[in-house]
Phi, psi and omega in degrees: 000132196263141193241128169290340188268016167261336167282137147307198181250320179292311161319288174328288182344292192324308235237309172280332191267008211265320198286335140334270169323296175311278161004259203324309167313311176316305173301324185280350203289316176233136206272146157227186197280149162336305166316300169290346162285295163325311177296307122025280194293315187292324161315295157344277191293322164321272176338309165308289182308308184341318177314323177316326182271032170282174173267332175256172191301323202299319180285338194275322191298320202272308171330288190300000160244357149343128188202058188275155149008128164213137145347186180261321172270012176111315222297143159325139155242163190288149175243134202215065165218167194207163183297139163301299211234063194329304199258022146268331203244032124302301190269338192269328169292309161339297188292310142353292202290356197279306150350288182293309192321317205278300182304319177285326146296349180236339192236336196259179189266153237261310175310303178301317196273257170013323186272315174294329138274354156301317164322282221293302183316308200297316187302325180293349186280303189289335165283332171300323173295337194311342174201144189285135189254115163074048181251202186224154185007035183102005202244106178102181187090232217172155170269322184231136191267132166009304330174246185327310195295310169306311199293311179303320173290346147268349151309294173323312227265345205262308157273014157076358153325091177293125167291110150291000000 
């Protein structure tokens, strides 16, 4: 059973900031328009709160310590932002997730990790699909662009996540 008091404070970071971190990466996997950021980002933050509905402790815990963007009335904002530098900040996620692997190996239960990490794959998926890539005006174009489709393959491979 995954306990937030069984990680470290560097670990937890790790672990709670990583479905974040992906988002962005995901958005950043390909540049698009302000708009297609957003819709992108709104994916993103769907994909997170989902986690609430896990079957294990560890993902219902890093939801429930989630702490995005929020509004003047409180409501959740979209994460609608992408790397200054897209491809440090690609690798630098990565290595996050390398992180994260080493730690769940060693401190979570076999269920908890597999799950959490099929989450993290599935919010890059679901943020890549959100907008169609290199049609003209939503018409045409691909769902996931070359682009995204490496950056989700090297996650998976990076979290050990077989792609169906």
């Amino acid at each position: 059973m995954a306990r937030q008091t069984q990680y470290t404070a560097e670990e937890w970071e790790i672990l709670a900031g990583l479905p974040q971190l992906i988002t962005v990466a995901a958005i950043s996997a390909e540049k698009d328009d302000p708009q297609e950021t957003i819709r992108e980002g709104i994916a993103g933050l769907r994909g997170i709160l989902s986690g609430a509905r896990a079957r294990t402790e560890l993902v219902r815990f890093v939801v429930a310590d989630f702490d995005g963007d929020r509004d003047e009335q409180g409501n959740l904002l979209p994460i609608a932002h992408e790397f200054t530098n897209r491809q440090a900040g690609i690798a630098m996620t990565l290595e996050q997730c390398r992180k994260a692997v080493h730690i769940l190996a060693a401190k979570a239960t076999p269920e908890e990790a597999a799950e959490y990490r099929e989450w993290l794959v599935t919010i890059a998926q679901d943020v890549c699909a959100a907008v169609r890539s290199g049609g003209v005006f939503g018409l045409g174009g691909t769902r996931i662009s070359p682009a995204e489709e490496e950056f989700i393959n090297k996650l998976a491979t990076t979290l050990q996540v077989e792609l169906v």
